[in-house]
C-alpha positions as CSV (number, residue, x, y, z in Angstrom):
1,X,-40.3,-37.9,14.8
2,X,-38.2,-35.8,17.2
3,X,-40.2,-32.4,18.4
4,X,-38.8,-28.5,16.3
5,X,-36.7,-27.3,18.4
6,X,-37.5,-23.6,17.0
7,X,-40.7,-22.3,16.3
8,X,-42.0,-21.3,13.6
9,X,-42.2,-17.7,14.9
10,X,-38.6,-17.2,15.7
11,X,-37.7,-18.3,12.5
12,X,-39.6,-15.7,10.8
13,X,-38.3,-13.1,13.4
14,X,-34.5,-14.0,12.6
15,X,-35.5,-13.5,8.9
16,X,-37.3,-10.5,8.9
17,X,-34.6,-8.5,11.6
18,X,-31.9,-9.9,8.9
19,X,-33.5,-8.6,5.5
20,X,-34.7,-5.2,7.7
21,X,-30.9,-4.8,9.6
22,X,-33.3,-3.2,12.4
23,X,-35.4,-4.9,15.3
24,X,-38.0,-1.9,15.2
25,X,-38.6,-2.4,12.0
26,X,-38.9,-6.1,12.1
27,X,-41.5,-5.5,15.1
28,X,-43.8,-3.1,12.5
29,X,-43.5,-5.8,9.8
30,X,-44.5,-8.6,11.7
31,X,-47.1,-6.2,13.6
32,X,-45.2,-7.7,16.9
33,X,-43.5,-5.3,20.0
34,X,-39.5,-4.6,19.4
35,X,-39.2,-6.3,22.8
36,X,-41.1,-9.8,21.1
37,X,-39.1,-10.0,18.3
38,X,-35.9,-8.9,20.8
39,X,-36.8,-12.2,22.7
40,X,-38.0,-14.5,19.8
41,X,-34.5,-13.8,18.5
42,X,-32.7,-14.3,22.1
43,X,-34.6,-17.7,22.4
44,X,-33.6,-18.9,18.8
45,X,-29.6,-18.1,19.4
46,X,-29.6,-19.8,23.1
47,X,-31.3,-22.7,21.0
48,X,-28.7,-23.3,18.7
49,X,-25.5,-22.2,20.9
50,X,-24.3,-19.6,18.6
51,X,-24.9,-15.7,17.9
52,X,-26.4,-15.1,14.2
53,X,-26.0,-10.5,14.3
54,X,-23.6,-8.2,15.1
55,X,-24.5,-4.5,16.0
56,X,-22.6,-2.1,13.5
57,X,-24.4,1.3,14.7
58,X,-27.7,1.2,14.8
59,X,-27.8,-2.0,12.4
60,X,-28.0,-5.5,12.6
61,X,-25.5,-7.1,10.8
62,X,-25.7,-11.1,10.3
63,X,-22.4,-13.4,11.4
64,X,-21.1,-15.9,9.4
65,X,-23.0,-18.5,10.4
66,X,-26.2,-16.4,10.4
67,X,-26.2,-15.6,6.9
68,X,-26.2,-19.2,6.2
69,X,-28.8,-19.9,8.5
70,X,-30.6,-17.4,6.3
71,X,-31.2,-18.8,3.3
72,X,-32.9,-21.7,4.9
73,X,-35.2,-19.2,6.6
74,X,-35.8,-17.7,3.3
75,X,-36.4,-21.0,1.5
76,X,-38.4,-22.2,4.7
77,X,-41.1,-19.2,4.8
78,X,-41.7,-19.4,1.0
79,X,-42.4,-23.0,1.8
80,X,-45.0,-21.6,4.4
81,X,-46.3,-19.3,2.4
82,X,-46.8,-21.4,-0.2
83,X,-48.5,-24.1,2.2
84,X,-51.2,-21.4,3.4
85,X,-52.0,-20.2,-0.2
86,X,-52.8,-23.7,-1.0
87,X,-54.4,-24.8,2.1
88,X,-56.7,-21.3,1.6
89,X,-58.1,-22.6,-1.9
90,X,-58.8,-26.2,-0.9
91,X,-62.3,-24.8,-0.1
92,X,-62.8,-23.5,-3.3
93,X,-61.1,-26.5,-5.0
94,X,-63.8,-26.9,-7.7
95,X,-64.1,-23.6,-8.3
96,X,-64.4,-23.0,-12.6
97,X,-63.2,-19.5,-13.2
98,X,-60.3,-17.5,-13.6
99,X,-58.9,-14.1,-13.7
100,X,-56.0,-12.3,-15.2
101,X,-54.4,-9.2,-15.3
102,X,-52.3,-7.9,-18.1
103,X,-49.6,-5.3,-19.0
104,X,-51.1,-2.9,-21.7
105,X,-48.3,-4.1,-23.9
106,X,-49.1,-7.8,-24.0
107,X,-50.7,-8.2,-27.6
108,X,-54.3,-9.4,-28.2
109,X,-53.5,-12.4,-30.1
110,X,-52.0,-13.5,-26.9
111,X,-54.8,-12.6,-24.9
112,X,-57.6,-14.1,-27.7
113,X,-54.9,-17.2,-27.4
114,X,-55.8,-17.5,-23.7
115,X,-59.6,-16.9,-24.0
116,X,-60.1,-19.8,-26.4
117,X,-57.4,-22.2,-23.9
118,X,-60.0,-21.2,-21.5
119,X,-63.3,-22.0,-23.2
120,X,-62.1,-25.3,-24.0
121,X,-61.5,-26.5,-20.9
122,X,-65.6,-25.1,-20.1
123,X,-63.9,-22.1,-17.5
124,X,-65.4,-18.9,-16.5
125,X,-62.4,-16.5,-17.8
126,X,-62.0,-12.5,-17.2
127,X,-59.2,-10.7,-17.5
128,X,-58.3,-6.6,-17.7
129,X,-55.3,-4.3,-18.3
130,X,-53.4,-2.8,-15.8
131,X,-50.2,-1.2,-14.1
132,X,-47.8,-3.9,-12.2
133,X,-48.3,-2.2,-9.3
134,X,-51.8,-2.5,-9.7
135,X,-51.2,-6.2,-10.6
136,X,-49.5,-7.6,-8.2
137,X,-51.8,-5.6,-5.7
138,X,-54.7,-7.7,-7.0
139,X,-52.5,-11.1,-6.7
140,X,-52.4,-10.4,-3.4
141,X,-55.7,-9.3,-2.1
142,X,-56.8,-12.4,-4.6
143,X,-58.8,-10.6,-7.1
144,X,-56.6,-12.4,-9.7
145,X,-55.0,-15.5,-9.9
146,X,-52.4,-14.6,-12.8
147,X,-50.7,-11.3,-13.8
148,X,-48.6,-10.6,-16.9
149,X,-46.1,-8.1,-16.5
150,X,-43.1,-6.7,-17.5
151,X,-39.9,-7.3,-15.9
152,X,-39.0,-4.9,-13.4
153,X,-35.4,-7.2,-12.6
154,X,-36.1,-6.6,-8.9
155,X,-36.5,-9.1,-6.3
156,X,-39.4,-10.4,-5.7
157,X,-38.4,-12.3,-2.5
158,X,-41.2,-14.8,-1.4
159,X,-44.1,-12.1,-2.1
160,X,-44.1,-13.5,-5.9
161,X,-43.7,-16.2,-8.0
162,X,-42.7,-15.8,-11.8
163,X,-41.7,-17.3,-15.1
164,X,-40.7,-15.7,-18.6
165,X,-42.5,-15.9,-21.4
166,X,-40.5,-13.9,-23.9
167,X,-39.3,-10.2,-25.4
168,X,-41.6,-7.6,-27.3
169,X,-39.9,-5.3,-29.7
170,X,-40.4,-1.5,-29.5
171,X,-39.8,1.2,-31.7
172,X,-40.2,5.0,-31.8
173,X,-44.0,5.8,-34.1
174,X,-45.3,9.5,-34.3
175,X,-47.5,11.5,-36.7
176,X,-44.8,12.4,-40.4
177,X,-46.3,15.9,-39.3
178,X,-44.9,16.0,-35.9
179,X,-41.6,16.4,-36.5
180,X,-41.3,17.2,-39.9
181,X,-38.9,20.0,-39.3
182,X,-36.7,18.0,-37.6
183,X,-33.7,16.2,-39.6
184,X,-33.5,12.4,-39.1
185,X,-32.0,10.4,-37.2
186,X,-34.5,12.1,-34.5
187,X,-31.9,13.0,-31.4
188,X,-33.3,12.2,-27.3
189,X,-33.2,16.1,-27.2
190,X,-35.8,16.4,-30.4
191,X,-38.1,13.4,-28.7
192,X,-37.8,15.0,-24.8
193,X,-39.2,18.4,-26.3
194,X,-42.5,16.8,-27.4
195,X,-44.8,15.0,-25.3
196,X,-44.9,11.2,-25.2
197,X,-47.3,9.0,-25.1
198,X,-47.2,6.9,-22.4
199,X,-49.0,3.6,-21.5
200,X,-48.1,2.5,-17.9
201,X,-48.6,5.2,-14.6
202,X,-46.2,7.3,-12.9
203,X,-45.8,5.3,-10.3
204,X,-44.6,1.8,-11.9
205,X,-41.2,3.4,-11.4
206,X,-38.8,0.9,-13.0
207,X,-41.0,0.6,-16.3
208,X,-41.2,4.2,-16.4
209,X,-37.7,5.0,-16.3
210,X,-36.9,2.3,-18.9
211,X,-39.4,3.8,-21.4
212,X,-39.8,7.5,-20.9
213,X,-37.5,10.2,-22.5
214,X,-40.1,13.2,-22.9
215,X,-40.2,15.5,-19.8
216,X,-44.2,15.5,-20.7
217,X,-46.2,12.5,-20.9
218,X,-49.7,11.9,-21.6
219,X,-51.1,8.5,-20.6
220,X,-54.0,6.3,-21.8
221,X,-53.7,2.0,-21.5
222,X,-56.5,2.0,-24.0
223,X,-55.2,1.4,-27.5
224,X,-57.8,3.1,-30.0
225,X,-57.3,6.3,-28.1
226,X,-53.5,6.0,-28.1
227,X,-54.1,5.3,-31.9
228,X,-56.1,8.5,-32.0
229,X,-53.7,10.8,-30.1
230,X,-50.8,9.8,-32.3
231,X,-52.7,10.2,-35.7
232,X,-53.3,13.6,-34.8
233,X,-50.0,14.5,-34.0
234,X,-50.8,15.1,-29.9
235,X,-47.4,12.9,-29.1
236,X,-45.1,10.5,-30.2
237,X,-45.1,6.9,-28.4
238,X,-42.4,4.1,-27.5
239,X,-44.4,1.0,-28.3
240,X,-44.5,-2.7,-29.3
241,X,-44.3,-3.5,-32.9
242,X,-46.9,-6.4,-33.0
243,X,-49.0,-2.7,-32.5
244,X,-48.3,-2.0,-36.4
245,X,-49.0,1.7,-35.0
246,X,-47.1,2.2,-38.8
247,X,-50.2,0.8,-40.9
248,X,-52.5,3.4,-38.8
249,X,-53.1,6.5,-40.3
250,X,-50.1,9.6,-41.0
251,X,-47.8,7.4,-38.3
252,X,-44.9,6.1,-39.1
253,X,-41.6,4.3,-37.2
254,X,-39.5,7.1,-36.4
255,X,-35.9,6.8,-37.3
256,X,-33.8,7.9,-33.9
257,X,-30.2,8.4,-33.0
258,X,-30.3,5.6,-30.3
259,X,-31.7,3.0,-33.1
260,X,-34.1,0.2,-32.6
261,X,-31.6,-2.7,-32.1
262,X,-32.0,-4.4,-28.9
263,X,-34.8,-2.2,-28.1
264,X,-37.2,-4.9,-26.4
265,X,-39.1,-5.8,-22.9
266,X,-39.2,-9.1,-21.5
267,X,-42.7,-10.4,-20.1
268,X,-43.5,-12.1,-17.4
269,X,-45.9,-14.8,-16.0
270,X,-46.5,-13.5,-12.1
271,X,-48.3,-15.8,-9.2
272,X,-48.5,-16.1,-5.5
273,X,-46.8,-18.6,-4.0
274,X,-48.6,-21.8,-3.8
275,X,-51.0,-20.7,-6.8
276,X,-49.0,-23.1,-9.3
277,X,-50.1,-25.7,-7.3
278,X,-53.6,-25.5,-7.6
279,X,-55.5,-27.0,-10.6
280,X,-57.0,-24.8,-12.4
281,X,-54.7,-21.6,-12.1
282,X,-51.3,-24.3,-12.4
283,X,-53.0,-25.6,-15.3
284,X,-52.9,-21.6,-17.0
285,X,-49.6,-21.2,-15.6
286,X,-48.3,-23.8,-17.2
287,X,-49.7,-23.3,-20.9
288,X,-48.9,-19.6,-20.9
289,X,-45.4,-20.0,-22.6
290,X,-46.5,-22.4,-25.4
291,X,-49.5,-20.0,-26.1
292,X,-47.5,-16.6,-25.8
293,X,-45.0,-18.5,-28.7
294,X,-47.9,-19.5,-30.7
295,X,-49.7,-16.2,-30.5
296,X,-46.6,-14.5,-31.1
297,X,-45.3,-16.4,-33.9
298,X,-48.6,-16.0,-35.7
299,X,-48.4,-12.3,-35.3
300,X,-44.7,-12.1,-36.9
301,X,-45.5,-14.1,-40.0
């Protein structure tokens, strides 16, 4: 076996400059001097005989031949990353217990689904509800092996892996007395003027956008007070259906000028790289779509 003729470090140099456009902010990234990174990416291009950027201002802009050469950086430091995540957990190779985090969304059948997948194969199982940003934030300070999410259709780059597991329906549910004086269909001006209950923070930005029309929100991830605020007329809410928020008491589906059609969310499985490979967690990850379609499809009949 002939020796690398590149390191490993100016590899990831070359790949961080290219997705930044900037050597000074490749430097704080890989926490390295500008003048490091400058050289790492000198010592790469003398290497292979060929220039990989071109300076457009003050940006970096990759030649032909470097944005080719970048996808097999990209692929390369997942491949690392995923390498260390599993070479981390061979210590703790035996150990019996997982932990998940879940959207607020995700229905408890689900959940209950996973818990008894769990206690059959004899593992220590926790889980809690939380925002995406707070999900993935646990993935990667490994507080939790498995997160499930919403879709946010961003890139997740080699920070995250993912899979689907399938769409939850939403529809419009307030108190009959909260907009009783309005005529129906209800219009996005009538829904914007009253506050909306809201499930997910502020700051998950994409989710928010997707699913808030009131210029007031109120929030609360815990589903008897949601159930509460909306029987007493405090708010109206954009929520799941397998929520039956219409079987609780005065709320009802409200009937809105956008309609309901094609008003769903996709959910996602979401993993550090490498995490798929390890026993126990790969094991989860890999019954999580046949449970979320028999927890779901229990639930709709």
């Amino acid at each position: 076996m002939s020796a690398l003729r590149y390191s490993f470090s100016q590899i990831e140099a070359f790949a961080c400059v290219a997705g930044s456009g900037s050597l000074s902010k490749a430097a704080l990234l890989l926490g390295k001097d500008r003048t490091t990174v400058r050289d790492l990416l000198d010592y790469l291009e003398d290497a292979l005989g060929y220039t990989l950027f071109v300076r457009q201002g003050r940006t970096l802009i990759l030649t032909e031949q470097g944005q080719q050469l970048h996808r097999q950086a990209h692929l390369l430091l997942r491949q690392a990353q995923a390498f260390e995540s599993y070479a981390q957990s061979l210590p703790d190779a035996e150990r019996q217990e997982l932990v998940m985090v879940y959207d607020p969304f995700v229905s408890p059948a689900f959940i209950e689904a996973v818990i008894v997948e769990m206690a059959k194969k004899g593992l220590c199982f926790s889980a809690w509800s939380a925002s995406r940003e707070e999900a993935e934030a646990a993935l990667k300070s490994g507080k939790a092996q498995v997160a499930v999410c919403q879709a946010n259709y961003r890139a997740l780059g080699t920070d995250m892996e993912w899979r689907a597991l399938g769409n939850i329906g939403l529809d419009f549910y307030a108190s009959a007395q909260l907009f009783q004086r309005q005529q129906r269909p209800l219009t996005l001006l009538n829904l914007s003027l009253i506050p909306q209950v809201v499930m997910h923070k502020a700051h998950d930005e994409q989710i928010t956008r997707s699913l808030q029309i009131s210029g007031q929100t109120l929030y609360v991830n815990e589903r008897s007070t949601l159930r509460y605020l909306l029987e007493n007329a405090q708010g109206w809410g954009f929520l799941p259906t397998h929520f039956q928020a219409s079987r609780w008491k005065t709320v009802q589906a409200m009937e809105c000028e956008v309609g309901n059609q094609g008003l769903d969310i996709t959910m996602v499985a979401i993993w550090q790289p490498g995490a798929a490979k390890q026993r126990v967690t790969g094991a989860l990850i890999d019954a999580l779509p046949s449970l979320w379609r028999k927890a779901m499809g229990a639930r709709a009949s």
